[in-house]
N, C-alpha and C positions, 0 to 999 in steps of 0.2 A: 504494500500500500504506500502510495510517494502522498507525501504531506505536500500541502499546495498553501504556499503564500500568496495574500491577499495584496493586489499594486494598490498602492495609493489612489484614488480616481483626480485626474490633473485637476487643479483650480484655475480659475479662471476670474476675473475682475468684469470682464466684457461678456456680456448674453451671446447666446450664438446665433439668436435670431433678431434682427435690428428691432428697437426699441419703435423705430420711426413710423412703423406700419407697415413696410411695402415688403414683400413675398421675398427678404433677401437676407443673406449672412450677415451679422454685425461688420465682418471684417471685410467685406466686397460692398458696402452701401456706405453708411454715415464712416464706419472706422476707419476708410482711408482719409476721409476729410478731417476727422478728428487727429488723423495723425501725420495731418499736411503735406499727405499724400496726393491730394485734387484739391482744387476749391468747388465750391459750389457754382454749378454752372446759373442757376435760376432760383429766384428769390421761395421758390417752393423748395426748393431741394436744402436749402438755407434753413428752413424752419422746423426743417424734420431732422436737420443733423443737431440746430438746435436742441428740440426736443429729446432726442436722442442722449444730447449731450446734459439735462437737465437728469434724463433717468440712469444716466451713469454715473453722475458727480464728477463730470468734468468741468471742472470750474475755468481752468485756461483755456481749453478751446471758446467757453462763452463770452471769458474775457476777448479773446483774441477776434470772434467774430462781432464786436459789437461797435458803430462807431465812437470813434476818439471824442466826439463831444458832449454822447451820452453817455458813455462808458461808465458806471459806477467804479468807487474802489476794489470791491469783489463779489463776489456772486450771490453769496448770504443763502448758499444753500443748507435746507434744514433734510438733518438726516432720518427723521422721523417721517416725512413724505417721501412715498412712493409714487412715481409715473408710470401708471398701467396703460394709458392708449392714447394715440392721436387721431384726431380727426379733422382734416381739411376741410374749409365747407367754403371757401372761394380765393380766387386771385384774381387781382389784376395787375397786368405786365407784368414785370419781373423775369422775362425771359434773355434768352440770351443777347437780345437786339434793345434790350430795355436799358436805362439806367435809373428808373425806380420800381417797385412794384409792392406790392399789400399783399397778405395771408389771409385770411380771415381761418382760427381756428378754434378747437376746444380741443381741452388736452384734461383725461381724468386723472386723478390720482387715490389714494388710499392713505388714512393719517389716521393713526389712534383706533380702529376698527370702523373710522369712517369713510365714506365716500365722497367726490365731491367735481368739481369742475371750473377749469378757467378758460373764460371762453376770450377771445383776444382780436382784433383786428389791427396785426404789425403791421411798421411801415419798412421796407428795406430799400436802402441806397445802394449804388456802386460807390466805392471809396477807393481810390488808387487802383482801377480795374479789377476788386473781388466786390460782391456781395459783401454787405455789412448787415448787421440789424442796426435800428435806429432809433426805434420807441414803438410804443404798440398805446390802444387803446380798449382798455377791457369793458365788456359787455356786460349785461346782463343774462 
């Protein structure tokens, strides 16, 4: 009888399926932006690496994509909230011929065994030829 040791199963920091919504690996969708591997080509692809980037607690990539005029000193993320889904419910412009464009979204999350929802319509600039975020306007 051969005794069978048990491997470690690896850890990981990063989900393997992207935070952002769309049918893809963390590390073939937001992860290479997050690791400044691509920019974001459209101010939608922007909002979901964002988000991405909120449900991972990347706090430098949010620094990094945010403009320099609104940029807060840090992110002020609370580890007690979880980002469970996003959901896009409109754009305009923000394509790759654009140099402004809006998200409008709701993004859930989970806090203390509650539920809840921030619903947002950003604004994004191009800044030195990337996507920026710029300031949003929260809904009702």
């Amino acid at each position: 009888m051969s005794r069978r040791t048990r491997r470690p199963r690896p850890t990981s920091t990063t989900p393997a399926t992207c935070p952002c919504g769309l049918p893809a690996a963390y590390d073939d969708c937001c992860g290479r932006l997050h690791r400044g591997q691509a920019p974001a080509t459209t101010a939608e692809q922007l909002m979901r690496s964002r988000y991405s980037a909120f449900a991972i607690g990347d706090e430098a990539y949010l620094l990094r994509s945010w403009h320099p005029t609104t940029r807060p000193p840090g992110a002020d993320l609370d580890p007690g909230l979880r980002w469970v889904r996003l959901e896009i419910l409109g754009t305009t412009e923000g394509s790759a011929f654009h140099t402004t464009g809006t998200v409008e979204f709701r993004a859930h999350y989970a806090q203390g065994g509650r539920t809840g929802s921030l619903h947002e319509n950003s604004r994004f600039v191009r800044h030195e030829g990337t996507w920026v975020y710029l300031d949003g306007l929260a809904e009702d």
